[in-house]
C-alpha positions in Angstrom: 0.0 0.0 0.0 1.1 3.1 -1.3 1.8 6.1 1.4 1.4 8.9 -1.2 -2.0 10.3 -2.3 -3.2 10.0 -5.4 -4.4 13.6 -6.9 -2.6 16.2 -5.1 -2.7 20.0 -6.9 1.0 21.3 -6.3 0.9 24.9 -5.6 3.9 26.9 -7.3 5.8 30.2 -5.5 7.9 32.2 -7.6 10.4 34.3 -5.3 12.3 37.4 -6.9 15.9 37.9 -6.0 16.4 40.2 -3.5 20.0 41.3 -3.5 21.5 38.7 -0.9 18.7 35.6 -1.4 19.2 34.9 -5.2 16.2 32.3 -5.3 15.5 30.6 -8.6 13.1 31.2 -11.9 11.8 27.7 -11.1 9.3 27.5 -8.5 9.0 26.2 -5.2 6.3 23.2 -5.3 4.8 22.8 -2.4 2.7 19.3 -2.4 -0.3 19.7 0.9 -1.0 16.4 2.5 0.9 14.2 0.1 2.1 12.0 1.9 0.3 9.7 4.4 2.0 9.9 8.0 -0.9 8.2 10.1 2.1 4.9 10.5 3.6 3.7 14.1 6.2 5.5 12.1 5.7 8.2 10.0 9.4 9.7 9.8 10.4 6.2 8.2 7.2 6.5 5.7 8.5 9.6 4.0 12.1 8.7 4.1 10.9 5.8 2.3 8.7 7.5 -0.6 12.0 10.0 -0.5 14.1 7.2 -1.2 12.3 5.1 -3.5 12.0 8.5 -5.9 15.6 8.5 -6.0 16.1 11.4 -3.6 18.7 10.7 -0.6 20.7 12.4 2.2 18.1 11.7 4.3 18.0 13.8 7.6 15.6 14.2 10.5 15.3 17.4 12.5 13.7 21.3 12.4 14.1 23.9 10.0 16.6 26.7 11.3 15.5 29.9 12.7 17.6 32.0 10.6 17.5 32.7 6.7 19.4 30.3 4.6 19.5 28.6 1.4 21.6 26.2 -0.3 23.2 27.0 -3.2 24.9 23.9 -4.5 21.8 21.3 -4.8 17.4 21.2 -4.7 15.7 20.5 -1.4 12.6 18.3 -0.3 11.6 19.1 3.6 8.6 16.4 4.1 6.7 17.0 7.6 6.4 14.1 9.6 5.0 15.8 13.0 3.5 18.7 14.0 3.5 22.3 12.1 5.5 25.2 11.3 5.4 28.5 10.0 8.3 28.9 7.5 9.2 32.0 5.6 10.6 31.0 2.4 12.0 33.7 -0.3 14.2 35.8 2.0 12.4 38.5 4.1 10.0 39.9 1.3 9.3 36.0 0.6 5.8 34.4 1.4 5.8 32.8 5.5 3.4 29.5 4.5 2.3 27.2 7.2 3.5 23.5 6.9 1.5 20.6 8.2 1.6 16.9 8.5 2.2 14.9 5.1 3.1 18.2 3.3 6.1 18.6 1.3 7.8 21.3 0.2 10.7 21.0 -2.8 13.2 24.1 -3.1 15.1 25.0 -6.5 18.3 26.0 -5.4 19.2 29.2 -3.9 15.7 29.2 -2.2 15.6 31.2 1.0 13.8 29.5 4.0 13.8 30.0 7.8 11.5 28.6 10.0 9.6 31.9 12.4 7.4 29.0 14.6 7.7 25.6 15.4 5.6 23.1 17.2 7.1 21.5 19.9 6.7 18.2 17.8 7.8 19.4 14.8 9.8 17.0 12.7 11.3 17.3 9.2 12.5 15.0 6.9 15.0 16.6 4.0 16.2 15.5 1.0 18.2 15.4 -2.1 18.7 14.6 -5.6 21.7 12.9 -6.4 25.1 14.2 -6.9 25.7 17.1 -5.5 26.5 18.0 -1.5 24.4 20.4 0.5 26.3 23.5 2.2 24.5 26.0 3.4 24.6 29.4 2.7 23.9 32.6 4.9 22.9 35.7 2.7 25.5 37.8 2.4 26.4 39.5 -0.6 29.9 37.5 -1.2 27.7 34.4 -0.5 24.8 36.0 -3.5 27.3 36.6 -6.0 29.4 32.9 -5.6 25.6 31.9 -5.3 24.7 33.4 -8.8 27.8 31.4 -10.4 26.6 28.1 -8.9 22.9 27.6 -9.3 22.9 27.4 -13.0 24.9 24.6 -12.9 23.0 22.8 -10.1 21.2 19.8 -12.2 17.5 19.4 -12.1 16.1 16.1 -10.7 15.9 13.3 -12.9 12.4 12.3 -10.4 9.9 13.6 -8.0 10.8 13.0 -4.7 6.9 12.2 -3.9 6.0 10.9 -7.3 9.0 9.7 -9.6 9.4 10.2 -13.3 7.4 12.1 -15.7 5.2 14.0 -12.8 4.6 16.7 -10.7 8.2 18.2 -10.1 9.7 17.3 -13.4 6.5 18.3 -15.7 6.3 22.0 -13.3 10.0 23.0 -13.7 10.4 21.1 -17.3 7.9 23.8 -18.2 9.8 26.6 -16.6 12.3 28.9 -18.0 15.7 27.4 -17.9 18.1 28.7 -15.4 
């Protein structure tokens, strides 16, 4: 039995660059109650779907308190328990609520920072293969290395909730190139 659910809408966010978070021209997807975390363990469940999409580096934890992004490789942050508030985009971004099953995936260079946690919050990130995660504090040294690197950060061959030929891929297939 499948954890993911069938016919979930991805909502896109677009963030401008704002002079020390570069973001990206492909959007943040942001996937509500995709995943099925009513399991004895749901951290495992979306590890799993994570993994069996390809997508590894697997960690377990918050999201930090302080504006970041990462510069070098795309994100998936699945929520396994509780809720948080998250600004992502830098400080003019969008600050979007995160629930259980959700899962947001971050081009590159995407700012995030987490303004309110649950006490029970848990996160499960991900990557595509290939490249390391660093992560980067805006600063404007950090922006203009930052600019150099994302283009060459490759998109994911899957979906780290659906696999080939879906959701992810089609949304930034269809996007400009960066």
């Amino acid at each position: 039995m499948s954890a993911v659910r069938d016919s979930i809408k991805p909502r896109t966010f677009v963030f401008e660059d704002d002079g020390l978070i570069p973001n990206s021209v492909l959007p943040l997807v942001l996937y509500r109650d995709a995943i099925d975390t009513n399991t004895d363990d749901p951290e495992r469940t979306i590890e799993r779907v994570f993994s069996d999409n390809g997508w590894g580096g697997l960690w377990r934890n918050g999201i930090y308190d302080y504006q970041h992004y990462h510069s070098t490789v795309h994100e998936a942050l699945g929520v396994a328990c509780g809720h948080a508030l998250v600004l992502f985009g830098g400080e003019r971004g969008a600050a979007i609520q995160l629930s259980v099953g959700d899962v947001a995936i971050l081009p590159a260079g995407t700012g995030h920072k987490c303004l309110f946690a649950s006490h029970n919050f848990r996160v499960i990130g991900a990557y595509p293969p290939g490249r390391a995660m660093t992560v980067t504090l805006p600063t404007y040294d950090n922006h203009r290395k930052a600019l150099q690197q994302i283009p060459g950060v490759p998109r994911p061959e899957t979906d780290p909730v659906f696999g080939r030929d879906s959701g992810l891929i089609a949304l930034w297939k269809s996007s400009a190139a960066h």
